[in-house]
C-alpha positions as CSV (number, residue, x, y, z in Angstrom):
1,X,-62.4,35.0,-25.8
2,X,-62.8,37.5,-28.9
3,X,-65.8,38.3,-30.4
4,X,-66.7,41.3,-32.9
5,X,-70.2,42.9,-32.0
6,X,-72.3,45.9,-33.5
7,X,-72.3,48.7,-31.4
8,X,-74.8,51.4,-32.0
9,X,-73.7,51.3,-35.5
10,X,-69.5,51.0,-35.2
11,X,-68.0,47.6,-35.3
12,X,-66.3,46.5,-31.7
13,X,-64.2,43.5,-30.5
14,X,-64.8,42.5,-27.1
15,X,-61.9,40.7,-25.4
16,X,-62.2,39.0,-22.7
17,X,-60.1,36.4,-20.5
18,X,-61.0,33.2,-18.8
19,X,-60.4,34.3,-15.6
20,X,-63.1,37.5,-16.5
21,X,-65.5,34.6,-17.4
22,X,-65.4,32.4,-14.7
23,X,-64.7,34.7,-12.1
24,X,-67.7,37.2,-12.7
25,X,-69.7,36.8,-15.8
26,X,-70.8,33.2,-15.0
27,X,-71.3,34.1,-11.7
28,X,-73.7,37.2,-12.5
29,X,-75.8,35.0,-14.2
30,X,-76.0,32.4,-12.2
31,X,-77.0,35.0,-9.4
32,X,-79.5,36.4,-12.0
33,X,-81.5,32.9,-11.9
34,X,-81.9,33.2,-8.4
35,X,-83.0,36.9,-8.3
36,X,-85.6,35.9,-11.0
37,X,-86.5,32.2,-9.1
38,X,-87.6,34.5,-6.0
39,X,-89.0,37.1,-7.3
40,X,-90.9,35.5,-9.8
41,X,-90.9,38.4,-12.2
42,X,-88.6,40.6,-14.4
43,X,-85.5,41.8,-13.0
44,X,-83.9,44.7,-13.2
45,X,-80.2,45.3,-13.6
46,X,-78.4,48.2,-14.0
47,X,-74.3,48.8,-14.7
48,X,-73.2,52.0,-14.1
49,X,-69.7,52.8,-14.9
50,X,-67.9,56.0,-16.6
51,X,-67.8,56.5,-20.6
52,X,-65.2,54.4,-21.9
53,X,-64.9,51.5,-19.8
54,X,-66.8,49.2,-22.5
55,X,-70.3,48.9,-20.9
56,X,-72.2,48.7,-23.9
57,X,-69.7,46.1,-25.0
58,X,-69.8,44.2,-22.4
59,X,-73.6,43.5,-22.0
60,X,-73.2,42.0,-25.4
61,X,-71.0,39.6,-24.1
62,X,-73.2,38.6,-21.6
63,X,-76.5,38.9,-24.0
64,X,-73.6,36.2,-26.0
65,X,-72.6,34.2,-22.6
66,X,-76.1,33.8,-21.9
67,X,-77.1,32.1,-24.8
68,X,-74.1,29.6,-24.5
69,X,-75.5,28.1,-21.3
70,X,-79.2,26.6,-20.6
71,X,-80.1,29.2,-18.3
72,X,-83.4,29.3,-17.6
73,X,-84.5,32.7,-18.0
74,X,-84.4,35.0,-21.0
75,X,-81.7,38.0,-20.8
76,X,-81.6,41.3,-22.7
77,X,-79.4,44.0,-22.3
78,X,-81.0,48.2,-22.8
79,X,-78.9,51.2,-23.0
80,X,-79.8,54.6,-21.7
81,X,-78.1,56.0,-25.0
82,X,-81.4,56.5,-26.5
83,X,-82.5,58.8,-24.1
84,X,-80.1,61.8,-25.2
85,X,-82.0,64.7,-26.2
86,X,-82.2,64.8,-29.9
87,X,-79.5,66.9,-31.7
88,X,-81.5,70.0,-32.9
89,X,-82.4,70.2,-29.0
90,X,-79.2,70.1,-27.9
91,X,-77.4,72.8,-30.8
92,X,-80.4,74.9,-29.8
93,X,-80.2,74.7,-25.8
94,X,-77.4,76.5,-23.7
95,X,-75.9,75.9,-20.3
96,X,-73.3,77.5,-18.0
97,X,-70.3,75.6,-17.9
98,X,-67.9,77.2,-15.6
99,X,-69.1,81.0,-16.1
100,X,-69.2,80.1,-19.8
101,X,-72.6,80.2,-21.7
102,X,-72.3,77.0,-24.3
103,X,-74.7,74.6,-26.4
104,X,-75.5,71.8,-24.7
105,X,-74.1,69.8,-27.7
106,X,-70.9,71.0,-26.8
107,X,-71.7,69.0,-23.3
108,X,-73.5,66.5,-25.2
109,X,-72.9,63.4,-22.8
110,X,-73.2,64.8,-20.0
111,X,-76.4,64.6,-17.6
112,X,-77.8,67.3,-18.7
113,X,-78.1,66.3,-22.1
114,X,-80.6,63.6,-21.3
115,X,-84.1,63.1,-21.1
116,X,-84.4,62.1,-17.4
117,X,-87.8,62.5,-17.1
118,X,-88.3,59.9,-20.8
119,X,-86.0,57.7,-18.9
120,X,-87.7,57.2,-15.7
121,X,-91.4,57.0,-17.4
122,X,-89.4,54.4,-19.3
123,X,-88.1,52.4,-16.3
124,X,-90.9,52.4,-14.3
125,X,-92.5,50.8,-17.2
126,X,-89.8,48.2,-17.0
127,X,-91.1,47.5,-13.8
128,X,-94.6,47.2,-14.4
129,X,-95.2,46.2,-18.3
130,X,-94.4,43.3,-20.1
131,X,-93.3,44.8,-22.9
132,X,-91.8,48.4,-23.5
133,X,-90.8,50.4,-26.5
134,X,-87.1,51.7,-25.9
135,X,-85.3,54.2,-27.5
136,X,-81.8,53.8,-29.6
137,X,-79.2,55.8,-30.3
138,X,-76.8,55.4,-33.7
139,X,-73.4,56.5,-33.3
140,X,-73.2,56.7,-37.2
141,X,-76.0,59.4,-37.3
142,X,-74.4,61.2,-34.5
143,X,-78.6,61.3,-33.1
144,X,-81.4,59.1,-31.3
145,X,-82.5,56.7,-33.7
146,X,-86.2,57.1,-34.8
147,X,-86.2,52.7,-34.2
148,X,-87.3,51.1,-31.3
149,X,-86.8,48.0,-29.7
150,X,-88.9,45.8,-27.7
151,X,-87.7,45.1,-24.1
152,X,-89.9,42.2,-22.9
153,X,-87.3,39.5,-21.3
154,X,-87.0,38.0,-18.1
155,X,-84.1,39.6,-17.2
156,X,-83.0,43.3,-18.3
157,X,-80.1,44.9,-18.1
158,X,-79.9,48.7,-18.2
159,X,-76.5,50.0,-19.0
160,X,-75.8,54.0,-18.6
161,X,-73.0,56.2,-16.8
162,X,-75.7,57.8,-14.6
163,X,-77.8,55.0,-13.3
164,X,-76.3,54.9,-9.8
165,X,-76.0,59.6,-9.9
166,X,-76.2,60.6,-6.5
167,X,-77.3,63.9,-7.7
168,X,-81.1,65.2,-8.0
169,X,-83.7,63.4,-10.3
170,X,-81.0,60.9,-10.9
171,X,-80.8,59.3,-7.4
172,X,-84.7,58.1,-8.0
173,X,-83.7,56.0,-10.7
174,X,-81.8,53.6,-7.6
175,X,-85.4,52.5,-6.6
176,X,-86.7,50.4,-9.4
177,X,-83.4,48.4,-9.5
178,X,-83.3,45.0,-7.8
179,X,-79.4,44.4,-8.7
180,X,-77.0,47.1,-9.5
181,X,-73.4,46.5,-10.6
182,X,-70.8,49.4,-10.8
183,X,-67.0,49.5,-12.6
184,X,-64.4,51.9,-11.5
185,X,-61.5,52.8,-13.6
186,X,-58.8,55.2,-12.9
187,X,-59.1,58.2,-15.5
188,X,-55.9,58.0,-17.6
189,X,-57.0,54.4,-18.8
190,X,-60.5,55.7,-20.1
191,X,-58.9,58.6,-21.4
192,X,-57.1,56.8,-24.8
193,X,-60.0,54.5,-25.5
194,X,-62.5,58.3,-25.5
195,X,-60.1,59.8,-27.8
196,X,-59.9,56.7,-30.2
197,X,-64.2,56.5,-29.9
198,X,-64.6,60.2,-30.8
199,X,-62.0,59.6,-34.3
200,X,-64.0,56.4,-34.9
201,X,-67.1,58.4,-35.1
202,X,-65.1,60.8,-37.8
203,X,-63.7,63.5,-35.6
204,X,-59.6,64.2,-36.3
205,X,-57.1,63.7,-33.6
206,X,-56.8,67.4,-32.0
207,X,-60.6,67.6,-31.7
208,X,-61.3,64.2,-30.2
209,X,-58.2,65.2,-27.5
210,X,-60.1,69.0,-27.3
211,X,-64.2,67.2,-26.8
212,X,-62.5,64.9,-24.4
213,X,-61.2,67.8,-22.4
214,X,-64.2,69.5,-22.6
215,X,-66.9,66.7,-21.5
216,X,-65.9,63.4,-21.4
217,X,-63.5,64.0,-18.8
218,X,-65.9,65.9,-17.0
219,X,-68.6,63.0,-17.5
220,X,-65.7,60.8,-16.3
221,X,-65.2,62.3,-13.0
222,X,-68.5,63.3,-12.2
223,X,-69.6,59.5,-12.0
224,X,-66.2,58.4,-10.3
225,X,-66.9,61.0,-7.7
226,X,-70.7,60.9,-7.4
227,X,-71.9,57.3,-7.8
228,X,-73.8,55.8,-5.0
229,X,-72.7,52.7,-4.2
230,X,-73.8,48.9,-5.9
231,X,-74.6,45.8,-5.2
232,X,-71.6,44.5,-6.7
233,X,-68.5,46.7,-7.6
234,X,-65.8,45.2,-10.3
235,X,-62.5,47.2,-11.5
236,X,-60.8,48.1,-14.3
237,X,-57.1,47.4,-14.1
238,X,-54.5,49.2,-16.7
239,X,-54.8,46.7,-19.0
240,X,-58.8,46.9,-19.1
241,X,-59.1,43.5,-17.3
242,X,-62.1,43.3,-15.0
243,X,-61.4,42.2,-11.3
244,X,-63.9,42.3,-8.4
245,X,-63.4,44.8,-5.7
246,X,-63.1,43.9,-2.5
């Protein structure tokens, strides 16, 4: 299945197979009416998976699947994106990387360069408000978008690299989740698919390869190596088909 979708201002296609479809999309959802049938009010779902691997993306496609079957519950997908600290924060904040005393914008990605405490005030209000005001981020403007969008559905998934961190602050986050789903992909096939996002946003060739040295590949491996685990764990073969882990 191919469908185009806006994300965070760029233009994406979202490809998908039949076997992706039947195998674990229909099946989420179906396990999402249940969740909400017993719990009687919103859930919360988070997917946590390493930059690149086509989260965002892919809660579109399920915000798309969901609308193509009578399910009886309304679904809407959230992104921590908006929670990055705003550009003239981050050129005018420095961290240690390695001995070496950078901008955090140089980072910029990376946990640090989040507002973790915004984000859990946010959540928790998830968990307890109808509706919330949540922020966006606009890959266009390279910034968080001063726009916000109402989260009020039945069912709402957060999507983020850092939901399931087992590191300080982050590990609280865990709590307000009743379902979490994580992706593992082996490095070398996020790595093209970073490169190619950094150019799309305007950035030549040899500086996309040198950011991607310098913090997506750290961002990579740092949720690889220190995710909790999930509910449900699916993974990313060569050919960025989704399979279910075992």
């Amino acid at each position: 299945m191919n469908l185009t979708f806006n994300v965070n201002g760029l233009t994406v296609d979202a490809v998908y197979t039949e076997s992706e479809v039947n195998a674990l999309f229909l099946p989420l959802l179906k396990q999402l009416k249940d969740l909400y049938a017993g719990k009687g009010s919103r859930v919360i779902v988070y997917l946590a998976a390493p930059p690149g691997t086509g989260k965002t993306t892919l809660t579109l496609f399920l915000k798309y699947l969901h609308g193509q079957h009578d399910f009886p519950y309304t679904f809407q997908e959230i992104s921590i994106d908006g929670f990055h600290h705003k550009r003239q924060y981050l050129m005018n904040t420095w961290i240690s990387v390695d001995g070496e005393e950078m901008a955090l914008n140089s980072v910029k990605g990376s946990p640090e360069s989040f507002d973790l405490a915004g984000l859990k005030q946010r959540i928790e209000e998830l968990a307890e408000k109808e509706t919330v005001e949540w922020p966006v981020y606009d890959r266009k403007l390279h910034d968080v978008s001063e726009e916000m969008v109402q989260v009020d559905a039945d069912i709402v998934l957060v999507e983020g690299n850092y939901l399931l961190l087992n590191e300080p602050g982050w590990t609280e986050l865990k709590d307000t989740a009743d379902l979490t789903i994580f992706i593992e992909a082996a490095e070398e096939t996020l790595k093209p698919r970073l490169v190619e996002r950094k150019m799309m946003g305007g950035l030549p060739k040899d500086q996309a390869e040198a950011f991607y040295k310098q913090s997506d590949r750290r961002n990579v491996l740092r949720v690889l190596k220190h995710s909790s685990g999930s509910d449900i764990c699916w993974e990313m073969t060569a050919d960025r088909t989704l399979l279910r882990k075992i």
